[in-house]
C-alpha positions in Angstrom: 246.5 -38.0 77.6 249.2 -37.6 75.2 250.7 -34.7 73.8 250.3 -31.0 75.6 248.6 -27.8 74.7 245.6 -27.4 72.8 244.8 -29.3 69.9 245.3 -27.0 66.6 243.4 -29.6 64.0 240.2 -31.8 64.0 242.4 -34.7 64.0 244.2 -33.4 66.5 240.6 -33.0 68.3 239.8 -36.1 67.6 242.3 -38.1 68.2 242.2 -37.0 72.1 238.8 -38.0 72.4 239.7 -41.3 70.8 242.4 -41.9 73.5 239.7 -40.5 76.4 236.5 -42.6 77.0 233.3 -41.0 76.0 230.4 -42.2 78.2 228.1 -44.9 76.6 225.0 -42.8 75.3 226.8 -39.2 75.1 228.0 -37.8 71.6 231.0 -35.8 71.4 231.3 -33.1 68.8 233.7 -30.1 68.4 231.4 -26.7 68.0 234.1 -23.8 67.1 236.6 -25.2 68.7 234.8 -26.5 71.5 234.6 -30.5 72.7 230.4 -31.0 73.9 229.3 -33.9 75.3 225.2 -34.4 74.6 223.7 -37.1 76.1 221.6 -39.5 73.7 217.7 -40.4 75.0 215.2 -42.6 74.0 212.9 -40.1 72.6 216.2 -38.9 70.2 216.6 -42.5 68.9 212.8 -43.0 68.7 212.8 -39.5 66.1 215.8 -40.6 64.4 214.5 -44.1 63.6 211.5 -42.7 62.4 213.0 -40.3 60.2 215.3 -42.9 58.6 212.4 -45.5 58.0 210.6 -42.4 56.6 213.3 -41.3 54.3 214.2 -44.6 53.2 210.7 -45.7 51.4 212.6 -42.9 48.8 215.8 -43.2 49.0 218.5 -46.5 49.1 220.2 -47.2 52.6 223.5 -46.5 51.2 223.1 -42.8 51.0 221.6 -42.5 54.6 224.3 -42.0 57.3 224.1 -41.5 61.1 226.2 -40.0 63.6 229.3 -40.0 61.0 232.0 -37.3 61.5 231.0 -34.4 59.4 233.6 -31.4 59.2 232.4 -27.6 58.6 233.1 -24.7 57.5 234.1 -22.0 60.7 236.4 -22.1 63.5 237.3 -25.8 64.0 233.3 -27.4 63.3 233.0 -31.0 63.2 229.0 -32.2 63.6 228.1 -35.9 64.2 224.4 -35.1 62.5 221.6 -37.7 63.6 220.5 -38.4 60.4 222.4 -37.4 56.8 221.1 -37.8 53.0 224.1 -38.0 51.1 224.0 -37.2 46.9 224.1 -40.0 44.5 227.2 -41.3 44.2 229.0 -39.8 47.5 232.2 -41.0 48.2 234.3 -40.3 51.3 237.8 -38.4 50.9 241.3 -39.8 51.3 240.8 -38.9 55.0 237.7 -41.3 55.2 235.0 -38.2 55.8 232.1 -37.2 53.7 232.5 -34.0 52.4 229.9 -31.1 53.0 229.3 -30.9 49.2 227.4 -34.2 49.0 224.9 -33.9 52.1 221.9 -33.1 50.7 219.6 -33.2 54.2 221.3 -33.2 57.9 218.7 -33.9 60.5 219.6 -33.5 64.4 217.4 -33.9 67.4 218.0 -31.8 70.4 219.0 -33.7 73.1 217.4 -32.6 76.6 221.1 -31.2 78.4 221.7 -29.2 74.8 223.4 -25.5 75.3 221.8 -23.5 72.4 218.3 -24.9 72.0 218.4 -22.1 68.5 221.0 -24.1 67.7 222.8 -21.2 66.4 226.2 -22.1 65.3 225.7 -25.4 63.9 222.7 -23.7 61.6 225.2 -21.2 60.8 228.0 -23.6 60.1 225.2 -26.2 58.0 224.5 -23.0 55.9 228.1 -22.2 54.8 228.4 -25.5 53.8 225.5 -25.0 51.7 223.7 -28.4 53.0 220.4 -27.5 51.2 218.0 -29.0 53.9 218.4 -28.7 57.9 215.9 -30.0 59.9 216.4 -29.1 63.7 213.5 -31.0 66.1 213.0 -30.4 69.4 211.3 -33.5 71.9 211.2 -30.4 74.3 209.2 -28.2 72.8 207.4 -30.9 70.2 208.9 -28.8 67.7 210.3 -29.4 64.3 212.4 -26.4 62.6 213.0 -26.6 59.1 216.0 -24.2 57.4 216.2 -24.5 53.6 218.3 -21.9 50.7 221.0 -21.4 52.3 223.3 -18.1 51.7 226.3 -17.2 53.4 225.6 -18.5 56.8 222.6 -18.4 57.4 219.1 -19.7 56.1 216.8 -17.7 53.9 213.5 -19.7 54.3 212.6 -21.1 57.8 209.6 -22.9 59.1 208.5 -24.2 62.4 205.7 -26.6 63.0 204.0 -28.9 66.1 204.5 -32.2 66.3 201.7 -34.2 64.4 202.0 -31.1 61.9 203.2 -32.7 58.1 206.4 -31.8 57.1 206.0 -30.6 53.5 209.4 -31.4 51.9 208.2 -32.3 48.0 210.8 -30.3 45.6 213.6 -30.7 48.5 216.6 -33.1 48.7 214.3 -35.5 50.4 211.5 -34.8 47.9 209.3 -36.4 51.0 206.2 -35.4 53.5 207.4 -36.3 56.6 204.9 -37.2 59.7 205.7 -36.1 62.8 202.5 -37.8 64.4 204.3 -40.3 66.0 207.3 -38.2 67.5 207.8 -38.5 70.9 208.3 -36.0 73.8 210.4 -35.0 76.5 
């Protein structure tokens, strides 16, 4: 690997896991500094594809995005989300990143070998950037968490319902009820 020490930047991050080879069905993201490795299942895929064909009988492909570098506020926080609803009109910086400011809904689905099943400091870090709908489900638990007004770092109004349970999301960013009747389990 090139270069010694620790990496002080994202890019710096970034660019060493570039140059080291990431297993095929793992995603690598930095959590406060720290590189995790979360392996990718069929059930994950299976929610994520629902949840896209869901959001997209509202809203144009363009604005959807998956597993694209996403870079938040706190100690070195750079999220791949499963699933992303980007404003109208959202452009990428010079850098080539979207910026927190235009993600309107960030899905992920916990993976099976995940280390905070809470998912505590990425819910923290989704809330300072002020992403206005995170939706946290769990194959594990058949589980869907939804955070929404977010203050500081943390969000004010949360909900948690079984799978097959409708997720009432009219007068969100997604402006959708989505069905979790069809998510699978681990």
């Amino acid at each position: 690997m090139a270069g010694i020490g620790t990496p002080t930047t994202l890019d710096d991050w970034f660019a060493r896991l570039e140059a080291m080879p990431v297993p095929e069905g793992y995603k690598a993201e930095i959590i406060e500094g720290t590189v995790q490795l979360t392996s990718r299942r069929e059930s994950q895929w299976e929610i994520t594809a629902d949840l896209y064909e869901q959001l997209r009988t509202r809203h144009p492909r363009a604005r959807l995005k998956s597993g694209a570098r996403l870079d938040l506020p706190g100690p070195m926080n750079s999220y791949a989300p499963d699933l992303m609803l980007l404003t109208e009109g959202a452009e990428k910086t010079a850098d080539g990143l979207w910026r927190c400011a235009d993600v309107e809904f960030a899905a992920e689905v916990l993976p099976l070998d995940t280390v905070d099943p809470a998912h505590g400091p990425k819910q923290a870090a989704y809330a300072s950037a002020k992403v206005p709908l995170y939706l946290v489900v769990d194959p594990r638990q058949g589980k869907s968490h939804v955070y929404s007004k977010p203050k500081d770092d943390e969000y004010m109004v949360r909900e948690t319902v079984a799978f097959g349970t409708d997720l009432r999301l009219t007068g969100t960013a997604i402006d959708l009820t989505l069905k979790s009747h069809d998510f699978p389990r681990d």
